[in-house]
Every structure is written in structure tokens, then in C-alpha cells.
SEROPA-858789 format. One line per 4 residues: their letters; for each residue x, y, z of C-alpha. Coordinates in pm, whole numbers. Example, Ala and Ser with C-alpha at 12.3 -4.5 7.8 and 13.67 -1.06 7.14 Angstrom:
! SEROPA-858789
as> 1230:-450:780 | 1367:-106:714 $
! end
This chain:
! SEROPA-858789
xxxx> -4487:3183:747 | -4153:3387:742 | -4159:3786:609 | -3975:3907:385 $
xxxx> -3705:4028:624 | -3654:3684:826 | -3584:3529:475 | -3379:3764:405 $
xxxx> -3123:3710:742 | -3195:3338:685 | -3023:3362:353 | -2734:3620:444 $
xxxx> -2655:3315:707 | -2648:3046:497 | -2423:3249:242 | -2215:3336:540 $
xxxx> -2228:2940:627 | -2135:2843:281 | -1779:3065:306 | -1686:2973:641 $
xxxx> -1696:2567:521 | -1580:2651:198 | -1226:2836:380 | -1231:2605:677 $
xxxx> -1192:2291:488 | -943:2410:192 | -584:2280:260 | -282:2528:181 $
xxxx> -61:2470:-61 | 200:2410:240 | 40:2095:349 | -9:1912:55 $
xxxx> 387:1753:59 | 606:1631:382 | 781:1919:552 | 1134:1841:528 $
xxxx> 1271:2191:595 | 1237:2138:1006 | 1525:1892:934 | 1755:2118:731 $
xxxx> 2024:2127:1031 | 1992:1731:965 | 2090:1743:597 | 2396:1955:674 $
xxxx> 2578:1709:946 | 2539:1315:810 | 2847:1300:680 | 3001:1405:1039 $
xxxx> 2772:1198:1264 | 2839:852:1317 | 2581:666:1438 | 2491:278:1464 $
xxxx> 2161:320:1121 | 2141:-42:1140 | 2078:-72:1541 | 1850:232:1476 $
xxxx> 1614:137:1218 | 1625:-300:1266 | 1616:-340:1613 | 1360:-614:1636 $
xxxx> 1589:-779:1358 | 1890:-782:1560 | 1708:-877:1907 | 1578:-1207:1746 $
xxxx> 1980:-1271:1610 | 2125:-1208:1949 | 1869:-1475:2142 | 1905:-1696:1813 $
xxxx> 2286:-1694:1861 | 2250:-1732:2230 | 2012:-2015:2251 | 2088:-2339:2391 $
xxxx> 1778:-2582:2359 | 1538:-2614:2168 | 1519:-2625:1721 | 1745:-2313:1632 $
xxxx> 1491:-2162:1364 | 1439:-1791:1327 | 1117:-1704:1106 | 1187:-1311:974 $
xxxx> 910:-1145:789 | 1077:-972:497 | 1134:-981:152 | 1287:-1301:-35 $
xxxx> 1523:-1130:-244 | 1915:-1128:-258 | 1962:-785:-134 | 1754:-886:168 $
xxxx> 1876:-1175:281 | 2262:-1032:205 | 2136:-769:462 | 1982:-1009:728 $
xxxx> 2313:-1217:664 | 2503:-926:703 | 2305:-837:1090 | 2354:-1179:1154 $
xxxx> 2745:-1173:1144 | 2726:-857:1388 | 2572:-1055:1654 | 2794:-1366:1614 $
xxxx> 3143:-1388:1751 | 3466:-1470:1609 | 3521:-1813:1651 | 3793:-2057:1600 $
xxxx> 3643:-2372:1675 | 3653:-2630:1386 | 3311:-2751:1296 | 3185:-3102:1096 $
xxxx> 3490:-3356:1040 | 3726:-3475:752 | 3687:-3704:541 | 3913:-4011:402 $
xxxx> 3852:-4213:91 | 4030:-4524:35 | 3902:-4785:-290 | 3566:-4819:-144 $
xxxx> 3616:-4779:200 | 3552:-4429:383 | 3621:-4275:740 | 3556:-3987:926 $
xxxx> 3840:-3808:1143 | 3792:-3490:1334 | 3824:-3130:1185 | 4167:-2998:1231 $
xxxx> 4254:-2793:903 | 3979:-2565:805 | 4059:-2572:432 | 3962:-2927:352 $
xxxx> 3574:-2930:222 | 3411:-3109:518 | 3542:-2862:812 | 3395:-2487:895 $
xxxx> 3442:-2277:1098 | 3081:-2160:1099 | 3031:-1832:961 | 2703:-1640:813 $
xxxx> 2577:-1820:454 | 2300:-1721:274 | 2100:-1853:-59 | 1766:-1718:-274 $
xxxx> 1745:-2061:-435 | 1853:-2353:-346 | 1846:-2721:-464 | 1876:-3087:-308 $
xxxx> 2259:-3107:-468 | 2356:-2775:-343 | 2198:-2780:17 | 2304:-3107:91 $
xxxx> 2625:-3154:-146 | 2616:-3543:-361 | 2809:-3845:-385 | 2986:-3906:-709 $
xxxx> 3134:-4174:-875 | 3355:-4213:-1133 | 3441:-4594:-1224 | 3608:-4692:-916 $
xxxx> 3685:-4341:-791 | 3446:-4182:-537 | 3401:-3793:-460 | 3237:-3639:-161 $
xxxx> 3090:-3288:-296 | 3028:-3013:27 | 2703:-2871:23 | 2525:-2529:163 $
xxxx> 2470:-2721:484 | 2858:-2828:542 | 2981:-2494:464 | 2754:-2322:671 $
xxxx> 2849:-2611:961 | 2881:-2437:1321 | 2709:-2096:1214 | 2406:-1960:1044 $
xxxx> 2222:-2057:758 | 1999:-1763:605 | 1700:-1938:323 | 1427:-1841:143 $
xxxx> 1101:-1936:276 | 978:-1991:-71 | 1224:-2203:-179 | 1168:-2437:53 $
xxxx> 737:-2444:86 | 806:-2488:-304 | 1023:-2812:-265 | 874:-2965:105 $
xxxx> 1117:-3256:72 | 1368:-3029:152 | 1239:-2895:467 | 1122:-3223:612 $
xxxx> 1537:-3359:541 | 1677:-2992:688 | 1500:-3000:990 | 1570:-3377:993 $
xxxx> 1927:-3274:1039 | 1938:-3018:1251 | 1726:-3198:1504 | 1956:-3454:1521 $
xxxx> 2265:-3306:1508 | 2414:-3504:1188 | 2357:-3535:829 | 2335:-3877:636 $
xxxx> 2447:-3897:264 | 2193:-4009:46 | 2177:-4140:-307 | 2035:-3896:-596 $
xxxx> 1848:-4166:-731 | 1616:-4324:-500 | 1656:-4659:-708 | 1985:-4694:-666 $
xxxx> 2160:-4693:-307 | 2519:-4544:-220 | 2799:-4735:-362 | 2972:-4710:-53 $
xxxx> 2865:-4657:331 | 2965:-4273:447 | 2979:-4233:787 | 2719:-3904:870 $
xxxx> 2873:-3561:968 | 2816:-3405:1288 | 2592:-3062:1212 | 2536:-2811:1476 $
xxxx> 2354:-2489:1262 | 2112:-2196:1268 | 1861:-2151:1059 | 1706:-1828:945 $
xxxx> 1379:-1833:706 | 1290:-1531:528 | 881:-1497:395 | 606:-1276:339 $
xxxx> 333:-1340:517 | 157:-1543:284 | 472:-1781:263 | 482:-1726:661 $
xxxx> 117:-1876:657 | 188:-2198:408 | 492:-2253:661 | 223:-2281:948 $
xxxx> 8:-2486:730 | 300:-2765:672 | 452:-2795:983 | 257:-2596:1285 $
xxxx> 493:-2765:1545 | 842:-2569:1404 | 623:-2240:1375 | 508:-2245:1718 $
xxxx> 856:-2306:1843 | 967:-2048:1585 | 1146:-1729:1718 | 982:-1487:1542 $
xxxx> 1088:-1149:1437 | 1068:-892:1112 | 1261:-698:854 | 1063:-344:947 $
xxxx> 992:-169:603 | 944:189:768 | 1037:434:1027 | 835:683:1186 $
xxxx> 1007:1002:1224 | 892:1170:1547 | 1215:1420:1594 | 1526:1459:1439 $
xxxx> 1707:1183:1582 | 1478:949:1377 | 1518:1136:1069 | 1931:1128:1096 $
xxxx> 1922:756:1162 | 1742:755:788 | 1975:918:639 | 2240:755:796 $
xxxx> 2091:428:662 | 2101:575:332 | 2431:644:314 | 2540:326:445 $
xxxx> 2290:157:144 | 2443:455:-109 | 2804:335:24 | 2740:-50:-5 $
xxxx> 2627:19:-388 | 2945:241:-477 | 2790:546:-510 | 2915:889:-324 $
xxxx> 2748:1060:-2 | 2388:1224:-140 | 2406:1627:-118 | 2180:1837:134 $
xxxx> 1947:1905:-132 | 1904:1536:-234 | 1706:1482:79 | 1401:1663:100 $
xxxx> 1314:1518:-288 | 1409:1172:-137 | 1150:1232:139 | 858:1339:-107 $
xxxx> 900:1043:-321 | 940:780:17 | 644:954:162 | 422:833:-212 $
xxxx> 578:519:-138 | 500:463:230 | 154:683:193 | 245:852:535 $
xxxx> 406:1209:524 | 588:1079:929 | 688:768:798 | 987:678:544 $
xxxx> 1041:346:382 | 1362:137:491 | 1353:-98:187 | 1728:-112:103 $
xxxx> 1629:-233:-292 | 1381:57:-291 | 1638:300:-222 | 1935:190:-375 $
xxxx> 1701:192:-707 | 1642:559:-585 | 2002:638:-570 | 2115:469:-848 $
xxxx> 1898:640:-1126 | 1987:948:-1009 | 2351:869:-1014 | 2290:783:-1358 $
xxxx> 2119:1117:-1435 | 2303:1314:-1203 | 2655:1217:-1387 | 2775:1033:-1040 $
xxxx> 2642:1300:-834 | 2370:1271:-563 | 2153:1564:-617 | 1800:1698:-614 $
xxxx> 1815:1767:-1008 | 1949:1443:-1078 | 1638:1259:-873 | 1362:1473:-990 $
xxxx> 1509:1399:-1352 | 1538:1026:-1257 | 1154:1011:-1149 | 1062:1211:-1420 $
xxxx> 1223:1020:-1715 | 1058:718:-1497 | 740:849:-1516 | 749:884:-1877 $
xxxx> 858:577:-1981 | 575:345:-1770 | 316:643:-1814 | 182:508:-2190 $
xxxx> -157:344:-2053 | -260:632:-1836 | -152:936:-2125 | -427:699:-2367 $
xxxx> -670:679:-2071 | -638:1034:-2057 | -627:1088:-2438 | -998:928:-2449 $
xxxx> -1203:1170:-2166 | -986:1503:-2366 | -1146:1302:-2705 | -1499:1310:-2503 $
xxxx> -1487:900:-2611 | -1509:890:-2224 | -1774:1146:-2114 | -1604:1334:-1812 $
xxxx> -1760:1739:-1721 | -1520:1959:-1585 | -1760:2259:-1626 | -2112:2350:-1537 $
xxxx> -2363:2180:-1277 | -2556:1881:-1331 | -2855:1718:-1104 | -2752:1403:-990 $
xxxx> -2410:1341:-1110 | -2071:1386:-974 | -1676:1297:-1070 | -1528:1025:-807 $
xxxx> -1222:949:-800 | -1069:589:-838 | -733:445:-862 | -651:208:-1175 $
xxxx> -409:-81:-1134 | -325:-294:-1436 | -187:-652:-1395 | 186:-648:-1492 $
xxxx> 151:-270:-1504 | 447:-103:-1254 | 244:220:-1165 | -143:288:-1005 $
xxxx> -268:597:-1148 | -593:791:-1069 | -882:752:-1285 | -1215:956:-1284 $
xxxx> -1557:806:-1295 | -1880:983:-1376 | -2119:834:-1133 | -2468:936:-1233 $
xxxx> -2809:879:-996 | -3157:898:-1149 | -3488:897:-910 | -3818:859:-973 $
xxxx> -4146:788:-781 | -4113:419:-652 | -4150:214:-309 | -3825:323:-154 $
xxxx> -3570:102:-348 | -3225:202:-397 | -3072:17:-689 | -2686:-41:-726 $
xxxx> -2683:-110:-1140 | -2349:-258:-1087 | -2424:-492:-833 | -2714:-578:-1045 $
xxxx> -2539:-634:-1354 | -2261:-813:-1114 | -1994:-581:-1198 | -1999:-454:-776 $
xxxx> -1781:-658:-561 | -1882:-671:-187 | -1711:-378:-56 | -1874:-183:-281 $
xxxx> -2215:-346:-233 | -2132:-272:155 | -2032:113:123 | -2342:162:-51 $
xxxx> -2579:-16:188 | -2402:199:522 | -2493:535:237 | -2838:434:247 $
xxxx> -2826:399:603 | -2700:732:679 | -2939:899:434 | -3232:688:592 $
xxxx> -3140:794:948 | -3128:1188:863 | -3471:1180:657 | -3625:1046:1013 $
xxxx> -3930:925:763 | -4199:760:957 | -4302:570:658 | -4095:474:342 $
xxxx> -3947:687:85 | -4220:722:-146 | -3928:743:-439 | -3721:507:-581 $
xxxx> -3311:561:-689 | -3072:402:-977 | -2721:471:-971 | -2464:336:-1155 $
xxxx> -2107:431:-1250 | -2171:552:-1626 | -1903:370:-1920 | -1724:160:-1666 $
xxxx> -1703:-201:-1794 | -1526:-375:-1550 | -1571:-491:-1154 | -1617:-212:-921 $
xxxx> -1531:-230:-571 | -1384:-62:-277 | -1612:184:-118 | -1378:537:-183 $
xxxx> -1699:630:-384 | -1967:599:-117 | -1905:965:-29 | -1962:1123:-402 $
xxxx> -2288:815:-426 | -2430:990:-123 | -2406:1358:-273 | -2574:1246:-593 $
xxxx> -2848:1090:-422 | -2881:1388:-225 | -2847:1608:-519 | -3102:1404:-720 $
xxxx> -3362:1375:-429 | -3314:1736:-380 | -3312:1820:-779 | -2999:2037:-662 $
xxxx> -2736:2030:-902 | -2359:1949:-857 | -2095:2148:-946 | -1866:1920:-1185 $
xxxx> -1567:2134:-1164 | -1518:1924:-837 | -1440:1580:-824 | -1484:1368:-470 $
xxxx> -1294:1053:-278 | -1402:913:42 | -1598:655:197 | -1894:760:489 $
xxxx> -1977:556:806 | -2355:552:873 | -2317:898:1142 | -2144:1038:813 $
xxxx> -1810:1043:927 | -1569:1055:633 | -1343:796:643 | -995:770:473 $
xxxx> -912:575:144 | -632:475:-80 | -423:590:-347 | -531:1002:-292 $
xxxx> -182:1137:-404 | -283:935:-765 | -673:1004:-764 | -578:1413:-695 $
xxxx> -311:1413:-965 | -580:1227:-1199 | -830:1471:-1178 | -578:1777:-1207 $
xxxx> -430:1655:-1528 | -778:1640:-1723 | -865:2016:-1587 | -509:2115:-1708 $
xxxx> -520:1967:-1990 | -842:2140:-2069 | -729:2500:-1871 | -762:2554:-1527 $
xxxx> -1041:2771:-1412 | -967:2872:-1031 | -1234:2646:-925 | -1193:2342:-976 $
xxxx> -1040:2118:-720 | -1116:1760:-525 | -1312:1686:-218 | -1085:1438:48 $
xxxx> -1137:1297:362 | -975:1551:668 | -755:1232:810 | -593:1159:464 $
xxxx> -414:1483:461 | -122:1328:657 | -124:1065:309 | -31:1391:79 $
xxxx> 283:1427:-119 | 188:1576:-456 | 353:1653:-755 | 509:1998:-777 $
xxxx> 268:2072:-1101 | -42:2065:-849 | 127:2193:-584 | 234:2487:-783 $
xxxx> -133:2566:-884 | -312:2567:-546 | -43:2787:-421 | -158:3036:-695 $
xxxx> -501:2983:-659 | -570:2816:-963 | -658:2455:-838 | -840:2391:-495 $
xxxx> -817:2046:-233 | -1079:2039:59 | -1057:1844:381 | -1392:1717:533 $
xxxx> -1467:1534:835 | -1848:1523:800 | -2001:1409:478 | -2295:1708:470 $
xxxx> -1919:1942:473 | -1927:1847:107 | -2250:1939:34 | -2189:2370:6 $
xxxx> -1917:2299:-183 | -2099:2087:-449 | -2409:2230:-453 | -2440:2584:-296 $
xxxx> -2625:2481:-21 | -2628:2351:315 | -2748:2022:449 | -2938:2115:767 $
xxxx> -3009:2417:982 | -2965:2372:1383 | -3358:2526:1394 | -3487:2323:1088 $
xxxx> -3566:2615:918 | -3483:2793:585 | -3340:2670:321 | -3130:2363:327 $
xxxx> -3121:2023:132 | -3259:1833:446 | -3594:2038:380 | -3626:2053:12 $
xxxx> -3631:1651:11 | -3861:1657:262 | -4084:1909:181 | -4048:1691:-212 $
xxxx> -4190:1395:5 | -4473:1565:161 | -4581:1692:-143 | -4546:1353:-282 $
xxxx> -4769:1185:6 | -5049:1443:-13 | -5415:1318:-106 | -5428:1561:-377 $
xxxx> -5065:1552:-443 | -4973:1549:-793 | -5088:1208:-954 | -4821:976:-1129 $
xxxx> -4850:894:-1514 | -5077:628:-1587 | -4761:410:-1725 | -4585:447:-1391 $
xxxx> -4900:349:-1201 | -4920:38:-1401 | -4564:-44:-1380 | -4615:-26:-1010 $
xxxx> -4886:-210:-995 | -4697:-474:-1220 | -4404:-477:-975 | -4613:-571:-671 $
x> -4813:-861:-815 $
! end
């Protein structure tokens, strides 16, 4: 038995214990956006460096052009991993013509109709239809006419009509991927061609032949297929042969900045994009709000997306806002004005938990329930936004069962099913029960109607198991994301900058207290780039984010106590639920009601 004074050290410690978690884990207000002052000297000298941003940022890209323009055997196919769009394949086409010499050399042939007889002579003025001089060419869409040109006939007249292929003769031809896994018949004639080094003239209509022979064109040509990987994947499907052979290479859609050579050449490719779209050189302090809103969109504060239709969209609203002018106030107004006009569906959301429709606490403690965080995507819907769930745990004498209600009721996807399974795990482990949990758990993510999945919750499920096994209550001015491994490790998850803002705007909205805040994972800090509304209230103190690595970290935050003591002694959650099952397993413990007995009984038959 411990006196009166060893309880009393035992609790000055594990006040002491509380503090030191609850300061070691909480995040500054510094840390929660990318620090872009370290590259201020940066800002300050674009416009006077020149420097190669293409070379910089797509060298992969314009390795795989350089060996596809050198190579001398095999099928000339490069397979690039980018976007389908115009603006990327007028980019690819554009790092194509850098590594492809001027040329002179007349390509294809020329040639001559007379009545119904037609002849081929060799290229010698590179104005007629039939001769090229190679060049870069590019298409999003394309069709059988326009790839491959037609034959037409007007009563005894006949007209020879170039295609893609003839005008691209001797050079490079840069295609959508999809365009052609969408029409196969295409592909299968293409390659056709370019393996044998001419293309025939065909007749539109199958039923009907040519009205006249046409001698076939001599075709030496490039090709370049742009896919995601999905498309990528249907192209292996069709034909694994020309993927094998494939040179392969990809569009990269970020750059990690290490130092401040990396971050110039990002700028530098900015300008170049800001230059291409007619707009003027961005200002120093255009940068830094450029680099909080790439770092939401690449979801790494050291990384920086390269998409050149990303940032030209960037750019170009703020040019609009900014009356021509490239400046921080003209962005943030931009992404603001943005914001509101897609933000309808998550200001409603919102509009029901402030209504109490949804039931969401923000106040007080409750036993056994807890505010995770989630991240809400609807189809056709532009933006993610974070959503908060009340996730609720009840427990009551049993044989040990946990129950996942939404798995039951088929609303938990597999993920889900599998985050809570490696919770149990964990919690099974640290109990070190020689026999089986003599109670029995529900939980259940209360007045959600839809599929759950994703395990980002299996961190706040654990704490309100804890917290009901314990009967310790939760504070719910704190809302939790993270997923647990079965050592309880806290692993990272998706969508925090969304899920933090979320919770923030419902305590705003109903007054911020000072202690309310959000429970992440310690290796998604890196992922942070809030809005300056949060940002602005942890700096004063008025809003709180905490960075564990250990899921029992989470536990003195939530509930005032700790987990475990290094001698197993005093009081910690660890030894109220055990000292709950002892009590429970005792001969003369406390006897169940006579319903419970009989449902028991019931279940086991």
C-alpha cells in the first residue's frame, strides 16, 4: 500500500509528465507554413539570372529526346508519363525541338496527278503538301482523316489531302495516349507505318476501294506518346511488344528544393511559364504566397509543383485581380475570391454542426467519444475540405468482442476494417491479459451515412476505447487525425492542411477558447501550409496543433492522464483498465444483471 506522501510525489510527477508532453509536442506557429524567407536573396535576383529552368527542372524529359533523336534501330517510340492536355504536349513539343537540329533535308516525295493516273517524284520544293522538312508536330485529338490525310474525288478530278503523319514526315510526332487506346485501329495502322518506313493510301469506306492506285510515301518519323499511368497500363495491355521496346521517360510534376539553386530554377520556370502566357515578371513578394499555395498543392513544404497549367492558372487570376500586376495582394485575393465561389457545399456542411442538426462538442469532456478528423471529396466537386466526425465507443461486460458498427452495417471499406483490427492489436498487446477481455466494445462513427474508409481515424478509435475501458473522459475541445501501427507508432495521413482548417472553422465560428486545437501525427508536420486565419491564432495562443509520434502521447492531452508508468505504479490508464478487469474476474466480483446474463447465455448457444 502507498502513504499518503508517496501518492502524493506520484501525482506531482504525473502532473509534471502531463506538461512536459503537453509543451513537447505543440508545434509553433512558425512551422505550420513553408519557410520561404531563407530564399529572400532569391526573390530579389530572377530577373538578372539566366539560367537553363527547363534543363533544370525536366531533365529526365530531355535525356529520353536526345537518345530518341539519336537512335538508329529499333521502333522510334518514346512513352512520357504526363498529362494529356494541350499545354503539355505544346511543352514536350516545345523540349523536343531543343534537342533536334536544324535540318534541310527534304523528307516524303511529290506527288503528280494526271486523269487517273498518279506518280511519285522525289521532294525538292518544301512547299508542295507531300514534302517536310521534319519539324516538331503535336495533336490532343486526332482522327483517321487528319492523321493519315484522304483521297478525294470529285467527278473525274482526284485530290491527295496531307495528313498529321506527312507533315510531321522526317521529325517528331508528339500524340495523346488516349486518343489512340480510344481508337486501336489507329495505333495498329501508325505503327504499321513507321515500321515499315512508308504509308499506303487507303479508302474511307472499306466497301469501296481507291479509284485510282497511289504509289505509298516514304515515312521516316518519331513518335512521342503522352499518358497517365492508367493509359500507360491499357498501352501495355494492347500491345506489350512496343512497350517493352518503349523508351521510357516522364513529365516530373515537382521539384524538391534542397538549397537555393533549386528554388531559383523554380522561379525561373515560372517566369518563363508567366512569359509564354503574356503576363509581366511576378514581384519579390509574389513568391513566398506562390510557395504556400504550391506547398497545399504538392502536400510537401520541400517540394513545389512544376505543372505549367497549374501555374499559369496561378498567375493568371492574379493578373486579373492584381490589374496586370504580379503581386502578393493580387494572389491572396485570387485564392480568396476562389475559395468563395467553390466553397457553397462545405459553408452548408458547416451551417448544419453550428445548427446542432449534426451533433459536434467543442466543449466539455465526454467518456468514450472523441472528434476525428476526415477529409470530404464530392464527385464533380473542385475542392476536398475537412470534415469532423463524432466517433463514439460504448463497452459493456461481454466475451472480448470488439464491434466495428460500420463494417457491420457495411458502410466500412477494407482499410478501415484493417486500421481497426492493427487498434485492437496494439491495445491487446499492452493489456498483456492472460485470458480474454472479460468486456465487450461497439464503436461506430455517430450520423455518418455513407462508406467509411481509410484508416486516419484508427488513432482517435484507439483513445475512445481507451477512454471508455478506462471510464476516463475526453476532452472534446480537441479533435484527432492519424492512423497507429500495432507498436503504436503514429503514422501519417492525408489531407491534414483541410482536416486542421475544418476543425478550426467550427471552434471559430462558435469562439475560440485557448484550448482547443487538433492532435497530428509528428511526420506530417513537413505536409503543413495553413491558412493565415489559423496561423494567426496559434501564434496568439488562441488555437493549439500537437505533434505525436507515439499514440499513448495523445492520451494527457485528451484525458489528463498518462498511459503507463516505467514502475507500473500510480495512476495511469494502463492500471485503471486493469485494475476494472480484475475486479471484473473476481469470484465475488460484482454480479451482471440477470438480462445480461441471459443475453450471454443466448449468444453462446
Amino acid at each position: 500500500m502507498l502513504n499518503k506522501g508517496d501518492s502524493c510525489i506520484i501525482s506531482l510527477f504525473l502532473i509534471q509528465t502531463n506538461a512536459i508532453i503537453l509543451t513537447s509536442t505543440q508545434l509553433t506557429w512558425q512551422t505550420l507554413q513553408p519557410d520561404s524567407a531563407q530564399y529572400q536573396s532569391v526573390f530579389s535576383r530572377i530577373a538578372d539570372e539566366e539560367t537553363d529552368a527547363l534543363a533544370t527542372v525536366q531533365p529526365r524529359l530531355l535525356n529520353a529526346l536526345a537518345h530518341l533523336h539519336h537512335q538508329t534501330q529499333g521502333f522510334p517510340l518514346l512513352l512520357v508519363r504526363s498529362q494529356e492536355n494541350r499545354d503539355y504536349l505544346a511543352f514536350i513539343a516545345q523540349a523536343a525541338q531543343r534537342v533536334m537540329a536544324d535540318s534541310t533535308t527534304l523528307y516524303g516525295g511529290d506527288y503528280h496527278i494526271m486523269a487517273d493516273n498518279v506518280t511519285l517524284q522525289p521532294p525538292s520544293d518544301p512547299q508542295r503538301p507531300f514534302t517536310s522538312q521534319g519539324g516538331i508536330h503535336f495533336a490532343e485529338w486526332i482522327e483517321m482523316e487528319q492523321l493519315f490525310g484522304c483521297v478525294r474525288q470529285y467527278k473525274d478530278r482526284i485530290q491527295l489531302e496531307p495528313g498529321l503523319i506527312h507533315r510531321a514526315n522526317g521529325g517528331t510526332l508528339v500524340l495523346s495516349l488516349q486518343s489512340l487506346m480510344t481508337q486501336p485501329i489507329l495505333w495498329l495502322r501508325l505503327k504499321k507505318c513507321i515500321e515499315q518506313g512508308y504509308v499506303e493510301w487507303t479508302s474511307q469506306d472499306e466497301r469501296q476501294p481507291l479509284p485510282v492506285s497511289i504509289p505509298p510515301l516514304p515515312l521516316s518519323l518519331n513518335l512521342v506518346l503522352c499518358g497517365e499511368r492508367e493509359t500507360l497500363a491499357d498501352f501495355q495491355e494492347l500491345d506489350p511488344e512496343a512497350h517493352e521496346m518503349a523508351i521510357y521517360t516522364e513529365f516530373e510534376e515537382n521539384i524538391q528544393i534542397l538549397d537555393e539553386d533549386d528554388m531559383l530554377a523554380w522561379c525561373r520556370w515560372n517566369a518563363e511559364l508567366a512569359q509564354q502566357a503574356g503576363l509581366p515578371l511576378p514581384e519579390e513578394d509574389f513568391w513566398p504566397e506562390l510557395i504556400k499555395e504550391g506547398v497545399r498543392y504538392s502536400g510537401d513544404q520541400d517540394t513545389l509543383p512544376l505543372c505549367p497549367r497549374w501555374l499559369q492558372r496561378q498567375m493568371r487570376e492574379s493578373a486579373l485581380m492584381g490589374d496586370e500586376q504580379l503581386n502578393a495582394e493580387a494572389l491572396r485575393d485570387a485564392l480568396e475570391a476562389r475559395l468563395w465561389r467553390e466553397n457553397y457545399l462545405n459553408e452548408r456542411m458547416r451551417d448544419e454542426i453550428l445548427l446542432r442538426q449534426i451533433l459536434i462538442e467543442t466543449e466539455g469532456e465526454v467518456v468514450g467519444q472523441i472528434n476525428g478528423l476526415s477529409v470530404v471529396e464530392f464527385p464533380g466537386h473542385p475542392r476536398a475540405w475537412g470534415d469532423t466526425s463524432r466517433i463514439t465507443c460504448v463497452v459493456h461486460p461481454g466475451d472480448g468482442e470488439f464491434m466495428d458498427i460500420e463494417r457491420k452495417a457495411e458502410l466500412g471499406g477494407n482499410i478501415h476494417a484493417k486500421g481497426m483490427m492493427i487498434m485492437q492489436a496494439y491495445l491487446t498487446a499492452e493489456l498483456e491479459l492472460d485470458q480474454q477481455l472479460p468486456f465487450s466494445a461497439s464503436m461506430v462513427f455517430e450520423q455518418s451515412y455513407s462508406e467509411v474508409d481509410g484508416d486516419s481515424a484508427s488513432l482517435a478509435e484507439l483513445c475512445a476505447l481507451i477512454s471508455a475501458l478506462a471510464n476516463q473522459p475526453i476532452n472534446q475541445q480537441i479533435a484527432v487525425t492519424g492512423s497507429v501501427d500495432q507498436f503504436g507508432n503514429v503514422q501519417p495521413v492525408g489531407g491534414l492542411n483541410e482536416k486542421i482548417e475544418g476543425f478550426f472553422d467550427i471552434c471559430h465560428q462558435r469562439e475560440l477558447t485557448g484550448q482547443q486545437g487538433v492532435i497530428i501525427p509528428a511526420c506530417n508536420v513537413r505536409h503543413l501550409s495553413l491558412n493565415q486565419a489559423v496561423v494567426t491564432a496559434v501564434e496568439q495562443g488562441r488555437f493549439h496543433i500537437w505533434a505525436i509520434d507515439q499514440a499513448e502521447e495523445a492520451l494527457p492531452l485528451l484525458t489528463g492522464k498518462i498511459w503507463s508508468t516505467e514502475d507500473g505504479l500510480g495512476d495511469c490508464l494502463l492500471n485503471t483498465i486493469q485494475e476494472r478487469i480484475s475486479l471484473f474476474n473476481q469470484p465475488d466480483g460484482p454480479q451482471r444483471p440477470w438480462a445480461l446474463r441471459w443475453l450471454n447465455w443466448f449468444n453462446h448457444r
